[in-house]
DOGU-737905 format. One line per 3 residues: number of its first residue (from 1); their letters; for each residue x, y, z of C-alpha. Coordinates in pm, whole numbers. Example, Ala and Ser with C-alpha at 12.3 -4.5 7.8 and 13.67 -1.06 7.14 Angstrom:
1) as) 1230/-450/780  1367/-106/714 $
# end
This chain:
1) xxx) 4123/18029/9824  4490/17893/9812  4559/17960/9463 $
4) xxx) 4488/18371/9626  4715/18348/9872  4991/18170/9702 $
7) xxx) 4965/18491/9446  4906/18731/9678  5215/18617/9882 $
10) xxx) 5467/18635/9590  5381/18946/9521  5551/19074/9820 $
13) xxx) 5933/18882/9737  6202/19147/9665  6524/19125/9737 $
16) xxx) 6657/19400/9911  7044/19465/10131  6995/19391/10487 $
19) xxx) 7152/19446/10863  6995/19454/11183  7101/19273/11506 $
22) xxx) 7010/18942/11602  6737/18762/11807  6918/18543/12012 $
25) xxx) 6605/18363/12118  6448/18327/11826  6757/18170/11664 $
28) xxx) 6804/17906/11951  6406/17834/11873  6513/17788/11488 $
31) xxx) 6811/17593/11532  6596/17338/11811  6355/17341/11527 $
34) xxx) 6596/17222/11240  6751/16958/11456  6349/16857/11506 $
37) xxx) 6294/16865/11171  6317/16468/11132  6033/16457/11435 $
40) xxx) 5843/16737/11223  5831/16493/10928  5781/16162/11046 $
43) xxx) 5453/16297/11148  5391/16468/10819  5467/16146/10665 $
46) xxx) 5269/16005/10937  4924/16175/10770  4999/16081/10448 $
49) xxx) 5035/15709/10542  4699/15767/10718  4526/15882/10418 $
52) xxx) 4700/15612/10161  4540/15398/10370  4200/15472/10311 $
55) xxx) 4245/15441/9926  4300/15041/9995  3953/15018/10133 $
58) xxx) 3739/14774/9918  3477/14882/9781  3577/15245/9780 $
61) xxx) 3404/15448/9484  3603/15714/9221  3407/15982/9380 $
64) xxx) 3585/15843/9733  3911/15841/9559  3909/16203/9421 $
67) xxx) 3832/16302/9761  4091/16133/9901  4335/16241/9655 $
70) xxx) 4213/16607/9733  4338/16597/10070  4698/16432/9967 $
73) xxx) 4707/16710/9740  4684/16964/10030  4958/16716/10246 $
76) xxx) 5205/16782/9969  5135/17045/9734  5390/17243/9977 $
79) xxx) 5631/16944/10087  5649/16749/9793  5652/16885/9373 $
82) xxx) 5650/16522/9201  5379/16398/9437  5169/16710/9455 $
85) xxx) 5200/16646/9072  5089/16295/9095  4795/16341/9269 $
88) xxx) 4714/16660/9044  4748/16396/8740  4491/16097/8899 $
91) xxx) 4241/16305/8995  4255/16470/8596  4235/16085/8511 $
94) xxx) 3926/16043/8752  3772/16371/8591  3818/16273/8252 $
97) xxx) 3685/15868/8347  3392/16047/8511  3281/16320/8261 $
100) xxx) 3312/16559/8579  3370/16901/8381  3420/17093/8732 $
103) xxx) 3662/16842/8831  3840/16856/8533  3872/17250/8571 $
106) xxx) 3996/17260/8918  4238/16996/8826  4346/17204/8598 $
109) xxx) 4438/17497/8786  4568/17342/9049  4845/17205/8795 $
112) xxx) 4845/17595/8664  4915/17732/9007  5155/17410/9090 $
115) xxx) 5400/17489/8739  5368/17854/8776  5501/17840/9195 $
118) xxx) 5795/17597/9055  5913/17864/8785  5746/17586/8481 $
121) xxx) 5558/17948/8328  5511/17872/7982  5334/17528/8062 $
124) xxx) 5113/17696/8331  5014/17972/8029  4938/17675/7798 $
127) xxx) 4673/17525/8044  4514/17867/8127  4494/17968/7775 $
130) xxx) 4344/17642/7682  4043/17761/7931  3733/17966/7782 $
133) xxx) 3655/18208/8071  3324/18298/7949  3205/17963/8003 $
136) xxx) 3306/17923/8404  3121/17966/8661  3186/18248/8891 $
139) xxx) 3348/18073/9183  3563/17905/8868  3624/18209/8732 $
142) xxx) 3767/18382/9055  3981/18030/9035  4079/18136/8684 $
145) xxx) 4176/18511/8832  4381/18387/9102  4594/18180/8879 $
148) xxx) 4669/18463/8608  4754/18717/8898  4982/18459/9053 $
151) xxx) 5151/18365/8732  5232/18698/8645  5306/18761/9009 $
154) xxx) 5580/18498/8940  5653/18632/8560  5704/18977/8669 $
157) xxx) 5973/18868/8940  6195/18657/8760  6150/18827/8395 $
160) xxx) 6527/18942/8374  6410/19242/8078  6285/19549/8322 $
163) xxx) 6013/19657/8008  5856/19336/8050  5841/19263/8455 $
166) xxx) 5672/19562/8431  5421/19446/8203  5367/19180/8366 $
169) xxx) 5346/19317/8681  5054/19545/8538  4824/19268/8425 $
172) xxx) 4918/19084/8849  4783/19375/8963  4531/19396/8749 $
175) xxx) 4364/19061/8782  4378/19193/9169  4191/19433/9133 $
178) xxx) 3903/19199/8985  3944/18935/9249  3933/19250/9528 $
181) xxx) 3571/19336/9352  3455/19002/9377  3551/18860/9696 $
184) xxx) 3362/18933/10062  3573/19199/10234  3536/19028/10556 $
187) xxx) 3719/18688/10390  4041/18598/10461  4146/18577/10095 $
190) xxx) 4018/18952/10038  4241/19021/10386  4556/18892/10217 $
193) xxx) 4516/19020/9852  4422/19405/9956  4742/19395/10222 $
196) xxx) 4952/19262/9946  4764/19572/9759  4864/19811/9997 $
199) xxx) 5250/19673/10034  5309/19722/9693  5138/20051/9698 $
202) xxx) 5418/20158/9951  5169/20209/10244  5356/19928/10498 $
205) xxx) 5187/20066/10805  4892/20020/10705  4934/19633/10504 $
208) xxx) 5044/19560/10839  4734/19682/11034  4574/19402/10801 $
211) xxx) 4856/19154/10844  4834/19163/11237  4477/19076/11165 $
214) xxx) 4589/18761/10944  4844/18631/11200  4550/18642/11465 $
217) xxx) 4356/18428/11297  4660/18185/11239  4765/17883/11414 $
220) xxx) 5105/17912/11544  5357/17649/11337  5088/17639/11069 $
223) xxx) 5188/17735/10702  4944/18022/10710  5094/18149/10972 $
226) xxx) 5449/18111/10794  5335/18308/10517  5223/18590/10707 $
229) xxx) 5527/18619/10886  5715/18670/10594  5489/18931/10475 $
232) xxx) 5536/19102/10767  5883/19086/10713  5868/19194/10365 $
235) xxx) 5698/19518/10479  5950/19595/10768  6212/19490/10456 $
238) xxx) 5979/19820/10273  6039/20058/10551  6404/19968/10660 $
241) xxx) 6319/19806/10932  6620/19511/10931  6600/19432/11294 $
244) xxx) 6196/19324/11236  6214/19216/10905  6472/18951/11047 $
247) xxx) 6228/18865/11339  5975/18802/11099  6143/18598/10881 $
250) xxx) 6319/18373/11185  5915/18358/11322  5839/18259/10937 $
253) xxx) 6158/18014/10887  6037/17819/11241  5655/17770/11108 $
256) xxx) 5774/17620/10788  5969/17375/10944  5724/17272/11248 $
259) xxx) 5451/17241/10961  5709/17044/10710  5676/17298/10460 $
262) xxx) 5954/17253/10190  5905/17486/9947  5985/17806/10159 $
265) xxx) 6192/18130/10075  6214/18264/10425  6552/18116/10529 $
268) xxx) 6688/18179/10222  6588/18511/10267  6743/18455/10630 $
271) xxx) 7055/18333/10494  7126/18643/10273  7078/18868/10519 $
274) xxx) 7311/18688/10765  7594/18621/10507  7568/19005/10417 $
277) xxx) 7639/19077/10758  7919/18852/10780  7708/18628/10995 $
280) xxx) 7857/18325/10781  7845/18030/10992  7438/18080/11031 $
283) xxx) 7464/18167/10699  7618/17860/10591  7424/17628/10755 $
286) xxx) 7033/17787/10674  7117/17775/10328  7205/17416/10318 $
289) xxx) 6928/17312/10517  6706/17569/10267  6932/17323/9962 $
292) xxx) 6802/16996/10150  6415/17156/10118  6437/17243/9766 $
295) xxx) 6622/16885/9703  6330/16737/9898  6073/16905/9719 $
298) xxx) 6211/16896/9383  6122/17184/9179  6370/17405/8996 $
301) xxx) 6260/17746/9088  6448/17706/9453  6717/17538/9316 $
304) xxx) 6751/17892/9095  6707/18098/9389  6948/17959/9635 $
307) xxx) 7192/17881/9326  7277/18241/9296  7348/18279/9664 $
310) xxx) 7480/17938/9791  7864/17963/9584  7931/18268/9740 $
313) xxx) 7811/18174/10120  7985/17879/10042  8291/18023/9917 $
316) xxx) 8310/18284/10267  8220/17956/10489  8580/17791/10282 $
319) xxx) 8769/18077/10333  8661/18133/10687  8698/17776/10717 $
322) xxx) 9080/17802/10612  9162/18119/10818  9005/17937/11130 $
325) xxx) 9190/17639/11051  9479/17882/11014  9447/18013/11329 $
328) xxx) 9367/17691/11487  9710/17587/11362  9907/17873/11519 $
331) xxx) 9683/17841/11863  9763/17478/11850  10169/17574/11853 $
334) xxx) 10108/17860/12154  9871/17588/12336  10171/17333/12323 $
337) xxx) 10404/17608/12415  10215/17666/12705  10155/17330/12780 $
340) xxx) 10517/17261/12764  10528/17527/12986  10338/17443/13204 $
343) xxx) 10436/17092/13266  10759/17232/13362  10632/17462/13608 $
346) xxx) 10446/17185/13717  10698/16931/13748  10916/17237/13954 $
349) xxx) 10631/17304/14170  10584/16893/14256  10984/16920/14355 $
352) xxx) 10912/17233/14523  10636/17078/14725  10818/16742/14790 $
355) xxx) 11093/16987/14944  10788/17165/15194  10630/16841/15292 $
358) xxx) 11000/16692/15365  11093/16986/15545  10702/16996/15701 $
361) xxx) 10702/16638/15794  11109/16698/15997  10963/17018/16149 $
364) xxx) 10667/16842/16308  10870/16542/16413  11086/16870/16558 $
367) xxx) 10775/16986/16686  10652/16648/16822  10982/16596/16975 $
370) xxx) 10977/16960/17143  10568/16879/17243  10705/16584/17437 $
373) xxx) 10987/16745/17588  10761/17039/17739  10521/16807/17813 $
376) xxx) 10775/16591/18019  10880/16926/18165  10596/16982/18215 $
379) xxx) 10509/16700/18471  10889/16760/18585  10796/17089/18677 $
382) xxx) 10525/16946/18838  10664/16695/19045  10939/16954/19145 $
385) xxx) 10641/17174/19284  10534/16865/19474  10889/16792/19649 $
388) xxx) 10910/17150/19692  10595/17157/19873  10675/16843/20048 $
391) xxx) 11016/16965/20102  10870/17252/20268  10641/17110/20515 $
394) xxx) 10863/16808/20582  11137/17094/20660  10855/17272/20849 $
397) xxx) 10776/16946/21061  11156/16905/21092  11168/17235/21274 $
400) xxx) 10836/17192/21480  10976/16834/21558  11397/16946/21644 $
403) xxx) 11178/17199/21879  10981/16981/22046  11218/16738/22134 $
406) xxx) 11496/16948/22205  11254/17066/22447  11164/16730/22566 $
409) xxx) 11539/16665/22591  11607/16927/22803  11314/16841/23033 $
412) xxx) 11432/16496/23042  11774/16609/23144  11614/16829/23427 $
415) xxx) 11411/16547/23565  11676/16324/23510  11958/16545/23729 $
418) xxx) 11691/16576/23975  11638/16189/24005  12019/16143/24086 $
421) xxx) 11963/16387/24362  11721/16199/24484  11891/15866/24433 $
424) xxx) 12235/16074/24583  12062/16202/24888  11874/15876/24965 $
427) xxx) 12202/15683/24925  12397/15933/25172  12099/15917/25427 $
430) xxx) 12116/15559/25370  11764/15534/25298  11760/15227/25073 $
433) xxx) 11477/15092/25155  11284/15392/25029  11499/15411/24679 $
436) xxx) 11423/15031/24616  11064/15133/24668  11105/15422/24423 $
439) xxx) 11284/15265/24194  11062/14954/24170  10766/15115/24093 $
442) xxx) 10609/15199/23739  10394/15530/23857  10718/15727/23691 $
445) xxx) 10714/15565/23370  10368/15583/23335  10353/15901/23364 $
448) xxx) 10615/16025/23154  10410/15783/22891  10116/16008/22925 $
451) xxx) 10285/16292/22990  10477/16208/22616  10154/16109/22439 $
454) xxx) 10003/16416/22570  10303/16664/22445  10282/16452/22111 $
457) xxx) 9938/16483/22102  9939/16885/22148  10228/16935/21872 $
460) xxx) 10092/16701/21630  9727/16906/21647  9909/17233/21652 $
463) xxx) 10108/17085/21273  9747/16973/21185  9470/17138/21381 $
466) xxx) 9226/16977/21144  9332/16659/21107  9010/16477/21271 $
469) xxx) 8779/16616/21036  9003/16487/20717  9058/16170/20890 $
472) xxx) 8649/16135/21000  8591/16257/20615  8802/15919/20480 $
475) xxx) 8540/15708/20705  8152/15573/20659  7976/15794/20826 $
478) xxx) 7871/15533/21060  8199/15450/21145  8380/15762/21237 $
481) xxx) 8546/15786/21511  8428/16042/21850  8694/16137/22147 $
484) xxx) 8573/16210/22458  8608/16479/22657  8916/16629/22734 $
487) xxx) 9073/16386/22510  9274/16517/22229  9381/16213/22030 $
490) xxx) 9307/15829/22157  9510/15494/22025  9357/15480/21649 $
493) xxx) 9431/15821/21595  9798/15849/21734  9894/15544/21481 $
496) xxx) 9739/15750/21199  9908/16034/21298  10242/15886/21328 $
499) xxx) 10116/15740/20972  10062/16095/20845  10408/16190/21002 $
502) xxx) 10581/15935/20800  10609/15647/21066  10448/15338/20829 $
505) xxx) 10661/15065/21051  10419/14854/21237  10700/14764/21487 $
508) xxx) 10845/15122/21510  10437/15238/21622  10398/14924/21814 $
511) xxx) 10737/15067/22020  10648/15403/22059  10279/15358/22168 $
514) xxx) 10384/15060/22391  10151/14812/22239  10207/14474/22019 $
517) xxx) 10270/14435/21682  9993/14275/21625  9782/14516/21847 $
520) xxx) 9878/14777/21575  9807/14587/21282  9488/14471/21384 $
523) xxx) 9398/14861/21459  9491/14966/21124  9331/14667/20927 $
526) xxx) 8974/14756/21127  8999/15142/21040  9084/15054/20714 $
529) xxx) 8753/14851/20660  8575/15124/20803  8680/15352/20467 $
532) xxx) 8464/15548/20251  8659/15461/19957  8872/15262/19848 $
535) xxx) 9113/15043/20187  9398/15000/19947  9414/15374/19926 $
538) xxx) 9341/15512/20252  9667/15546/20431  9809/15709/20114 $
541) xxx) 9527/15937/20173  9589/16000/20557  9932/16060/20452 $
544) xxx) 9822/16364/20254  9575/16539/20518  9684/16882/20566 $
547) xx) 9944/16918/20263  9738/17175/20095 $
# end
């Protein structure tokens, strides 16, 4: 029965000092929850409009409309007091209009149990004392238990003379004891009154064997399941147990809000214990959103309870508020400092770098510069080597050539000293006849031709022993050229050769080799044809046979 477990669960409120350390997790789950909470209640508000609806059916009966009212009773006997009150007051209406005496009892405690949970005590005794117990029934009159236990529940807890909180709580426990000898052990009501029992019997291990039974029958984010968090808490609260008792409650603050429960006392409780240990900033804000509830809700026993706490974690949220803003103030000035600072530095480190890339940017032009000039060294170097090495052999077929003809002069000299002889002797034996003869033929010249052709032909093999081979290699296959036997260079091959030795003159080949101009040029135009690669390039490529 809810009228049980509303008394059942303020029986367990006492404030006690807390400290423990935080659940990090669970806050960031209770702060996603608060900035939810619109979400939470649009779909509270969501039922309600569902149900309103049905009441503007036509034809809808009073029984229909008690019914109805029943379950938006339930909707906001825990979000809203004036509705919950409303609804309380129509169906009493509907009772009364009716002549439905059962009806007319529950409404009445419901109202009971309604004024006594919102601190309205004396009204709540007036309608319970107005009721003849003898005459209910005996589900009514476990009704008519519940409400006196909760009432004094409520009586004994905020009665500020000690003499009578404990009277009252006497008769609480009492009228608990009755209701624990009436209901089925197995219920959940009997679960949730005998735990409370035990708490306030001291025995917290063993209220929470029950409890752990109560939260497994729970759904998660339901209000049941919100108020057996928090007494779990309050029995980890019992044994000094800060660190649980403030899961508990965080577990117990998250239900109420995902099940738009308003009229809560777990982050208030929440709130305390953070603002005690100087926590204030969570503090701050869970008791204003626990002030927003109690404004939603609209009854005037929250507004009591979070009225003695709220000026003081208000007052330690100001002056924290002012010492951050102090400190704000004087990290502001060091902040400008340092900016200040720093655009300086920065502003010397742009010069600096302007300086670098200035000096960066003349020493790779230096570098680009000094690139070029070893490069063009470089190919200086290089073309010295080549001179050098054309130096060389030109100096070396300088010395084979000042050899050869110096030898060729001297035989010249001795054939030519013998041919005055002869012309002397023939000319003092008066043998004319026979010089004329001699000196008209051509068998001399002729042979001193071949006899040149064939000296020129052995020194120019001995300088390049392989140049037939290079010269055949510049050809078509097909059209390389084959001496015959015994011959060591024919007509083609001396004008290359003279080519290779530097002789490029048409005319000046045409004269040594005794043939035409033309007779040379049309030789070297044919062998050019007759090249492998390209006939523009193939003399300068005879003219390099044999360099390496």
């Amino acid at each position: 029965m809810k009228k049980i477990l509303i008394s059942a669960f303020l029986l367990t409120i006492t404030f006690l000092p807390a400290r423990g350390t935080v659940i990090d997790s669970l806050y960031r789950a209770l702060d996603l929850a608060m900035d939810a909470n619109e979400n939470y209640m649009v779909e509270k508000e969501s039922r309600i409009k569902s149900l309103r609806r049905l009441l503007e059916k036509p034809g809808i009966t009073m029984e229909e409309i008690y019914s109805i009212n029943s379950l938006l009773y339930s909707e906001f006997v825990k979000y809203n007091f004036d509705s919950t009150l409303s609804y309380i007051n129509r169906n009493q209406a509907i009772a009364n209009q009716l002549g439905r005496t059962d009806w007319k009892i529950e409404t009445q405690f419901l109202l009971s149990n309604l004024l006594s949970a919102s601190g309205m005590y004396n009204e709540s005794l007036e309608i319970l004392g107005a009721i003849e117990p003898e005459t209910l029934s005996d589900g009514q009159r476990l009704d008519y238990y519940s409400c006196r236990q909760q009432l004094f529940a409520e009586l004994g807890m905020y009665t500020f003379s000690e003499v009578d909180a404990a009277k009252y709580y006497h008769l609480s426990v009492l009228y608990a004891d009755s209701l624990l000898n009436c209901l089925d052990p197995r219920s959940e009501e009997y679960l949730l009154l005998y735990a409370s029992k035990l708490l306030g019997q001291g025995l917290s291990e063993q209220s929470r064997a029950i409890n752990s039974q109560l939260l497994s029958r729970a759904k998660p984010d339901s209000p049941e399941y919100a108020r057996y968090a928090f007494e779990r808490a309050i029995s980890f609260r019992q044994q000094g147990l800060r660190e649980m008792e403030k899961e508990y409650l965080i577990r117990s603050a998250i239900a109420d809000i995902r099940s738009s429960v308003k009229d809560n006392v777990s982050l208030t409780l929440l709130a305390i214990m953070l603002y005690e240990e100087k926590e204030i900033d969570k503090a701050y804000r869970y008791i204003n959103f626990s002030l927003e509830d109690a404004y939603f809700y609209n009854a005037r026993l929250r507004f009591l309870e979070i009225s003695r706490i709220l000026p003081l974690i208000s007052e330690a949220y100001r002056v924290k508020s002012n010492r951050q803003r102090t400190d704000l103030r004087f990290y502001s000035r060091v902040i400008t400092l340092l900016a200040v600072f720093l655009v300086l530095a920065t502003a010397f480190l742009y010069f600096q770098m302007r300086r670098f890339a200035r000096a960066r940017g003349e020493l790779q032009v230096a570098n680009s510069r000094l690139t070029g000039l070893s490069s063009e060294l470089s190919d200086a170097n290089f073309q010295l080597k080549e001179l050098n090495q054309q130096l060389s052999q030109s100096n070396h077929l300088k010395e084979e050539y000042i050899g050869f003809f110096l030898n060729m002069c001297s035989t010249y000299i001795d054939k030519l000293e013998d041919y005055r002889k002869m012309v002397k002797r023939k000319v003092v034996g008066g043998q004319f006849e026979a010089l004329f003869t001699a000196t008209k033929s051509t068998d001399l010249i002729d042979m001193e031709l071949n006899e040149l052709y064939e000296s020129f032909d052995k020194i120019f093999l001995h300088l390049f022993p392989d140049f037939l081979e290079q010269f055949n290699a510049l050809l078509k296959p097909e059209e390389q050229l084959h001496l015959r036997a015994n011959e060591k260079l024919n007509a083609e091959l001396r004008i290359f050769a003279l080519i290779r030795l530097g002789v490029t003159d048409s005319s000046k080949i045409a004269s040594f080799l005794r043939y035409s101009v033309n007779t040379i040029y049309n030789y070297r135009t044919r062998i050019r044809n007759r090249a492998l690669g390209s006939r523009d390039a193939f003399e300068d490529e005879v003219r390099i046979i044999g360099a390496s």
